[in-house]
MIPA-546242 format. One record per residue (C-alpha): x, y, z; residue in one letter. Coordinates in steps of 0.25 Angstrom, whole numbers, padded with zeros to 4 digits, always signed. Layout:
% residues N
XYZa...
//
This chain:
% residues 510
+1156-0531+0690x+1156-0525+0704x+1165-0513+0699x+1157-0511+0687x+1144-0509+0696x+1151-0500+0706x+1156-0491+0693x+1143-0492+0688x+1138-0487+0702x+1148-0476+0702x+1145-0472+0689x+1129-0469+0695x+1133-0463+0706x+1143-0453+0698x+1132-0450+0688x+1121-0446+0700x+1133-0439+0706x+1133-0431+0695x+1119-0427+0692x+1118-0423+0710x+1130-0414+0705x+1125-0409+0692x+1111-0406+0699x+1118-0400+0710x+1125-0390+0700x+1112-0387+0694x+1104-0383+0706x+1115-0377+0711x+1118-0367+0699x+1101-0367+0699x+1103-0360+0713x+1114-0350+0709x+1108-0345+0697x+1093-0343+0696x+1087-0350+0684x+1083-0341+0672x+1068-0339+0668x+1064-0347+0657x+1062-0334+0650x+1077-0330+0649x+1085-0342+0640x+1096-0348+0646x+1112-0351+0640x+1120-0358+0648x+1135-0357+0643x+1147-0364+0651x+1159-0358+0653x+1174-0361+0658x+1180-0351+0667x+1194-0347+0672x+1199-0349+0685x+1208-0335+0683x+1200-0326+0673x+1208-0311+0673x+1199-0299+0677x+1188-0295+0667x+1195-0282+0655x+1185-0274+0649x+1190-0265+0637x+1194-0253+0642x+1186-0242+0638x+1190-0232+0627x+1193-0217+0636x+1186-0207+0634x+1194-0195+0628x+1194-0186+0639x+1185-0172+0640x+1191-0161+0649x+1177-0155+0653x+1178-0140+0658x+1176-0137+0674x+1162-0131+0676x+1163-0117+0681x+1148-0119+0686x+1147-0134+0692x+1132-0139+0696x+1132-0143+0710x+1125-0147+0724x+1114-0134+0726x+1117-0128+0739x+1110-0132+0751x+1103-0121+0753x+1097-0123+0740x+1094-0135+0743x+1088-0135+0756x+1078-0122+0751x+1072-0132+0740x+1071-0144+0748x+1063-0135+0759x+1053-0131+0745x+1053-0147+0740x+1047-0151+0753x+1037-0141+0756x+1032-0142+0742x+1034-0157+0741x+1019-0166+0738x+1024-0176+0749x+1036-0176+0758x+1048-0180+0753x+1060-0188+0761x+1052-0188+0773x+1062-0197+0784x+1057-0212+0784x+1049-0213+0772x+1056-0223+0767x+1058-0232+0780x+1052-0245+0781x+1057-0257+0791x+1048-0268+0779x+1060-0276+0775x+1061-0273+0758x+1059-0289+0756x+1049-0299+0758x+1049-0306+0772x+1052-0320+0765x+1065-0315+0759x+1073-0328+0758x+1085-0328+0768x+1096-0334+0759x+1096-0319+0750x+1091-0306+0746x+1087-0306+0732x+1087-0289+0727x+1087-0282+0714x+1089-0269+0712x+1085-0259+0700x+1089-0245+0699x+1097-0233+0692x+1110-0228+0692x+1109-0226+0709x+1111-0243+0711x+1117-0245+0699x+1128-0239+0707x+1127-0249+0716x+1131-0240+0728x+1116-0241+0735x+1116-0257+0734x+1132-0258+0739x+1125-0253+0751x+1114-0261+0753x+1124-0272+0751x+1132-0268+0763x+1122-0267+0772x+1117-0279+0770x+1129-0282+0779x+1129-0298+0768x+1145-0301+0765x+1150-0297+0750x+1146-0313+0746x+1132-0312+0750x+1130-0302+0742x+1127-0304+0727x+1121-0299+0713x+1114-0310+0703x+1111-0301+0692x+1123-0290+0687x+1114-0280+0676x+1119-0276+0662x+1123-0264+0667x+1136-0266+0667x+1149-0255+0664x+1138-0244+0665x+1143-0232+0672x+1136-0230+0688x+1132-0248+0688x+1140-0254+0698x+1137-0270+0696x+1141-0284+0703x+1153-0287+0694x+1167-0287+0697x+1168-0282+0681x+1160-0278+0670x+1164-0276+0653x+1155-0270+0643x+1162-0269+0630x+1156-0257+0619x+1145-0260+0612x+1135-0263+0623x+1124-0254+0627x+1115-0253+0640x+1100-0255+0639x+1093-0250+0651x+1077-0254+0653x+1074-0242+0654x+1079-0236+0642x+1079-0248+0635x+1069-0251+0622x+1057-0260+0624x+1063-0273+0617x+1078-0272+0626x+1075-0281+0637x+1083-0279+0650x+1090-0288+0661x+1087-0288+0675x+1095-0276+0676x+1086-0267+0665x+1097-0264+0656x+1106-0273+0646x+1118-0270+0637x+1116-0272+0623x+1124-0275+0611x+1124-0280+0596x+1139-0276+0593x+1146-0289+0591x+1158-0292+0602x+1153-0281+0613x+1156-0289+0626x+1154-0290+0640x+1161-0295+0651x+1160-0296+0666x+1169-0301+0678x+1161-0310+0687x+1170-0312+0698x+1166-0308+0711x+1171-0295+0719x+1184-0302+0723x+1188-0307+0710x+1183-0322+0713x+1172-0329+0700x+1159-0333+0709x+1150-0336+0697x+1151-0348+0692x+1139-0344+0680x+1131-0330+0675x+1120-0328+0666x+1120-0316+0656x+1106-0310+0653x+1103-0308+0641x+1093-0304+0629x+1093-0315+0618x+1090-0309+0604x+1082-0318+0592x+1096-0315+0585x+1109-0325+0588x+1116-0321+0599x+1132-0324+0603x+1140-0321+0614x+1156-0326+0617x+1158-0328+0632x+1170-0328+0639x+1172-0332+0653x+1186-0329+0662x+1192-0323+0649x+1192-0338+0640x+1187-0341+0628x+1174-0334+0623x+1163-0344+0622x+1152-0338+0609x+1138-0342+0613x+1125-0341+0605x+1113-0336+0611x+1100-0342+0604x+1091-0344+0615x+1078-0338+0614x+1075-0323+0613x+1072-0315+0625x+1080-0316+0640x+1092-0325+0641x+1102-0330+0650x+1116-0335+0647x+1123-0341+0657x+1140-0343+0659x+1142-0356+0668x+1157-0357+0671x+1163-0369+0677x+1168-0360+0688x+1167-0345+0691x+1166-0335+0680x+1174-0324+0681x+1173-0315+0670x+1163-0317+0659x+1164-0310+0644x+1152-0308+0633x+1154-0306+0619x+1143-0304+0610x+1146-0310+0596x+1134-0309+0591x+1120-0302+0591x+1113-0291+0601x+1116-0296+0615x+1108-0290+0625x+1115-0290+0639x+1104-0289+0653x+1114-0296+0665x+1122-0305+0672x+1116-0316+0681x+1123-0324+0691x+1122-0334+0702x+1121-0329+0716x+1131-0336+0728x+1125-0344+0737x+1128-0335+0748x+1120-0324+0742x+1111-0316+0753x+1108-0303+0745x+1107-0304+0731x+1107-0288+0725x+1107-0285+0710x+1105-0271+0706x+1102-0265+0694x+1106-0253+0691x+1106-0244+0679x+1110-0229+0679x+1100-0222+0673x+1089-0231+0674x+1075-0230+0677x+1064-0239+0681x+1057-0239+0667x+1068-0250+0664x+1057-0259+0673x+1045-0256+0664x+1054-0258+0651x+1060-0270+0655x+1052-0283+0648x+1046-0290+0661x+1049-0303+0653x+1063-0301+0651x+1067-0297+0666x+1059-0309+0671x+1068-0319+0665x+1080-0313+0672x+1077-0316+0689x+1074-0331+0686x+1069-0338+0700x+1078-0328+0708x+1070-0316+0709x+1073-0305+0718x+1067-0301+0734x+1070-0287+0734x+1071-0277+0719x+1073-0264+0720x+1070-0253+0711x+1077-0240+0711x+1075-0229+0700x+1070-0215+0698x+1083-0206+0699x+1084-0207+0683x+1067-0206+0681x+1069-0192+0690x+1078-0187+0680x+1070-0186+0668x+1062-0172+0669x+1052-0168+0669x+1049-0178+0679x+1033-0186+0677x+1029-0193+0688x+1018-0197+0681x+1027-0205+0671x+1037-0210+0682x+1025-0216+0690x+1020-0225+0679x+1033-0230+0673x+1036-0234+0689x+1025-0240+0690x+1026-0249+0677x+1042-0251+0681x+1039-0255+0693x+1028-0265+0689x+1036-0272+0680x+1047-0273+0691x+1038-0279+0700x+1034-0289+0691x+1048-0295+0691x+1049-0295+0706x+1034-0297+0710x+1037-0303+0723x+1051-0294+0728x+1051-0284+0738x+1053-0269+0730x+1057-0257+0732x+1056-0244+0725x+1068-0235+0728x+1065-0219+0722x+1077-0211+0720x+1085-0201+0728x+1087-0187+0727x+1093-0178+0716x+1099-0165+0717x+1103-0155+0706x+1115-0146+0703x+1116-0134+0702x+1126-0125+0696x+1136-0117+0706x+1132-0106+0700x+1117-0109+0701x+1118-0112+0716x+1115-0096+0721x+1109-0090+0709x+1094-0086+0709x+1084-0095+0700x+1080-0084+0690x+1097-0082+0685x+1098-0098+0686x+1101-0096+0671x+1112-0093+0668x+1124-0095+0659x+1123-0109+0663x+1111-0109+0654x+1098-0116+0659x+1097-0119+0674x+1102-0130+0680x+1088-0135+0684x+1075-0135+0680x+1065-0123+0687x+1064-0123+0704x+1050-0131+0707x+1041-0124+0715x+1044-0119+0729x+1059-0122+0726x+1061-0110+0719x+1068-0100+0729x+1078-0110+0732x+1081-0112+0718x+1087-0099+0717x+1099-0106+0726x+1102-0115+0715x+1101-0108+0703x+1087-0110+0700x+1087-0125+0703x+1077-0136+0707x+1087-0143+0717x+1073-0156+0721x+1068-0156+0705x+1075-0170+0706x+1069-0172+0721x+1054-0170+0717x+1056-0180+0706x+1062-0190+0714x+1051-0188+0725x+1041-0192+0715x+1048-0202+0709x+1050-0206+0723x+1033-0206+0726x+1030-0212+0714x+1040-0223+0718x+1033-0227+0730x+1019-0225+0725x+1023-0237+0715x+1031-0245+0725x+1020-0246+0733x+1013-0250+0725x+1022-0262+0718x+1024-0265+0735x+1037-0261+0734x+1044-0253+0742x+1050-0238+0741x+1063-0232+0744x+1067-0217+0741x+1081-0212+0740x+1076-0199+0741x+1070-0200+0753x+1082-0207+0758x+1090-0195+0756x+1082-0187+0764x+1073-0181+0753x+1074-0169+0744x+1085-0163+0745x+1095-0176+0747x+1102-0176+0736x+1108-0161+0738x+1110-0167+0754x+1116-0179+0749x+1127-0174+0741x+1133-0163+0752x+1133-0176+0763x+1148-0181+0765x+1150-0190+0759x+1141-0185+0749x+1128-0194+0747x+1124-0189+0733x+1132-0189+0721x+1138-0176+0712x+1126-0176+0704x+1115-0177+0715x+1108-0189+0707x+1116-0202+0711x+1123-0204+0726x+1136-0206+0731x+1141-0221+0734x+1138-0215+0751x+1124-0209+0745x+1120-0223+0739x+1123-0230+0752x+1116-0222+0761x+1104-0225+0751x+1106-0238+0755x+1107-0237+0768x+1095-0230+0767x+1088-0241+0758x+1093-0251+0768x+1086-0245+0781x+1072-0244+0776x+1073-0257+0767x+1077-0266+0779x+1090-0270+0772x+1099-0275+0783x+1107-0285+0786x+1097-0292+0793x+1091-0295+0779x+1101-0303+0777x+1104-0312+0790x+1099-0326+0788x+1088-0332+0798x+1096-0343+0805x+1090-0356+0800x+1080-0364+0809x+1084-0373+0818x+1079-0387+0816x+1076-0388+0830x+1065-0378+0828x
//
């Protein structure tokens, strides 16, 4: 009877042994993943793993049949700077307000709000092709002086395999049949991710895969979450984890944001998806953050981008996706790609900002902000142009290279052919006004490449420095351009390592 009691008593103590441990598991996963809104529908799937997965293949690619293109005779390239110099004298004697005055972007306010939690610094960051790149946040990483393990990403974009996007994965595979949906491109009824853009397919068998595995080879993630759109038709998918078997999973929960979730019973390392069946709309990855974390920095990039995706986007659907982990710092960074369309309307530029910005605000009402205008952009000029008076700038090239001198810059227009070299600088200077007019008043904060670069004129002076600063084409920057940006950003926004330090903890003697 005695042995039967104590088996009776070890049999309590094993069963409220087991539910401490299976509470500890749950709050313990609750703090590494952020719980999902209730408005995006949750699939939880287990799955087995390998302890020696191979390396991630994608199908290679079909090669292009090769085109010999013919040597141009009559290359465009940097105007000379006596060209230069002569229409930057012009811009700024005729200019409404003065343009890359120094200091008028310094500020010693610290970007966040003074009760910032110590254990991490939550940011997110949305531009175009210039940090999709991911050369200007490299940088800010670095100078946060935080050891590589510190560092992390929670959110990776459905950007994926697009030419210029640099992203947090040691791998990415996107088979044919899968095409990008950018906001702001995008048609009313294709809601986005958190990264504005998704990838789309209908075609039966088209696949993704990715390699989760951290920068040194090693699985670290133990579950992620795919965001997804869920259709009123059936969808299936066949997952794959470590290269085993494919599991097929049907997705009926109910239409609008969804989440499904991989939980592996140890660290995932590569993760395929199959679409058996239906239109599988594709908006991210998602996944839990180490408990070492002190900067969390996910950037969403998109070359090409513009911030109308922001006033496009469904409000509703981008909710769904920050959960209870929203972020202290978000960035926006656009206007490079809204410059290029001409006849430029500042009129129509200030009030889709306005609207973009709004809607953004309203995911992030209580995040510090800033607004970052772009930098300066040069223009080409044939070799042939460089030297020849603005009247004979037609020539057997057909129509001039660019548009007619504005006024006051004509005289030195006939050094480059006939060309406006600062057509691209007024633009970005208003876009740049405008910016900061709607920063303001959003109480956010502005920050402008262009004035960074020392004004009109930057582009032409970046691309002659050594190493060169600006890139070939005299839109995007050079890998030492992008950090100097940085730099740049990093002095008048405070970012230092002291950001980072903790405050030693109080002494219970005090």
């Amino acid at each position: 009877m005695k042995r039967l009691s104590l088996l009776r008593r070890g049999a309590v103590l094993l069963c409220l042994w087991l539910l401490v441990a299976g509470w500890a598991m749950t709050v313990a996963q609750a703090q590494s993943m952020p719980p999902v809104q209730s408005r995006a529908a949750l699939t939880s799937l287990r799955v087995q793993t390998s302890a020696h997965a191979p390396d991630l293949q994608c199908t290679p690619a079909r090669p292009k049949p090769r085109v010999d293109k013919p040597v141009d005779a009559d290359p465009p390239e940097v105007p000379d700077d006596e060209a230069v110099q002569s229409q930057v004298r012009d811009f700024r004697l005729n200019a409404d307000v003065p343009v890359g005055l120094p200091g008028a972007t310094r500020s010693t306010a610290r970007l966040w709000r003074p009760d910032q939690p110590a254990d991490a610094l939550r940011v997110g960051i949305w531009g175009d092709s210039h940090l999709a790149a991911g050369f200007f946040t490299s940088e800010l990483v670095r100078l946060s002086q935080l050891p590589a393990d510190q560092v992390s990403s929670r959110f990776v974009p459905a950007n994926m395999n697009r030419p210029g996007v640099r992203l947090p994965l040691r791998k990415s595979c996107v088979s044919p049949h899968w095409q990008y949906e950018p906001a702001h491109v995008a048609s009313a009824g294709a809601a986005s991710g958190p990264g504005l853009v998704n990838l789309f397919s209908q075609q039966a068998d088209a696949w993704l895969a990715w390699d989760l595995r951290n920068p040194q080879g090693e699985p670290d993630k133990r579950s992620v979450r795919f965001f997804y759109q869920q259709t009123s038709a059936p969808l299936s998918v066949a997952i794959r984890v470590d290269d085993g078997p494919e599991q097929r999973i049907d997705l009926q929960v109910a239409e609008g944001p969804a989440v499904l979730e991989l939980v592996g019973d140890a660290p995932l390392s590569t993760v395929h998806v199959r679409l058996v069946q239906g239109a599988f709309r594709w908006q991210g990855l998602e996944w839990p953050l180490p408990a070492q974390t002190r900067l969390q920095l996910d950037v969403f990039g998109y070359p090409g981008a513009t911030v109308a995706g922001w006033r496009q986007a469904r409000p509703d659907d981008l909710s769904a996706w920050w959960g209870s982990a929203a972020y202290d710092v978000v960035v926006l960074e656009f206007g490079t790609n809204e410059g290029n369309v001409q006849p430029f309307d500042a009129s129509a530029y200030a009030q889709m900002l306005q609207t973009s910005v709004a809607a953004w605000r309203s995911q992030f009402p209580r995040a510090a902000c800033v607004l970052v205008a772009p930098g300066d952009r040069g223009v080409l000029v044939r070799r042939s142009q460089k030297r020849v008076p603005a009247a004979s700038a037609h020539s057997a090239h057909g129509k001039a290279q660019a548009s007619t001198p504005a006024k006051g810059a004509k005289a030195s227009a006939t050094l480059a052919g006939g060309a406006d070299l600062l057509r691209f600088t007024r633009v970005h200077a208003q876009i740049g006004r405008i910016q900061q007019q709607v920063a303001s008043a959003h109480g956010c904060r502005y920050w402008s490449m262009l004035d960074a670069m020392g004004g009109a004129g930057g582009a032409y002076r970046w691309a002659k420095q050594t190493p060169a600063l600006m890139a070939r084409d005299l839109i995007h920057f050079t890998v030492p351009g992008y950090q100097r940006l940085a730099q740049s950003f990093a002095q008048d926004m405070g970012w230092n390592p002291a950001v980072f330090a903790h405050s030693p903890a109080p002494s219970s003697a005090d």
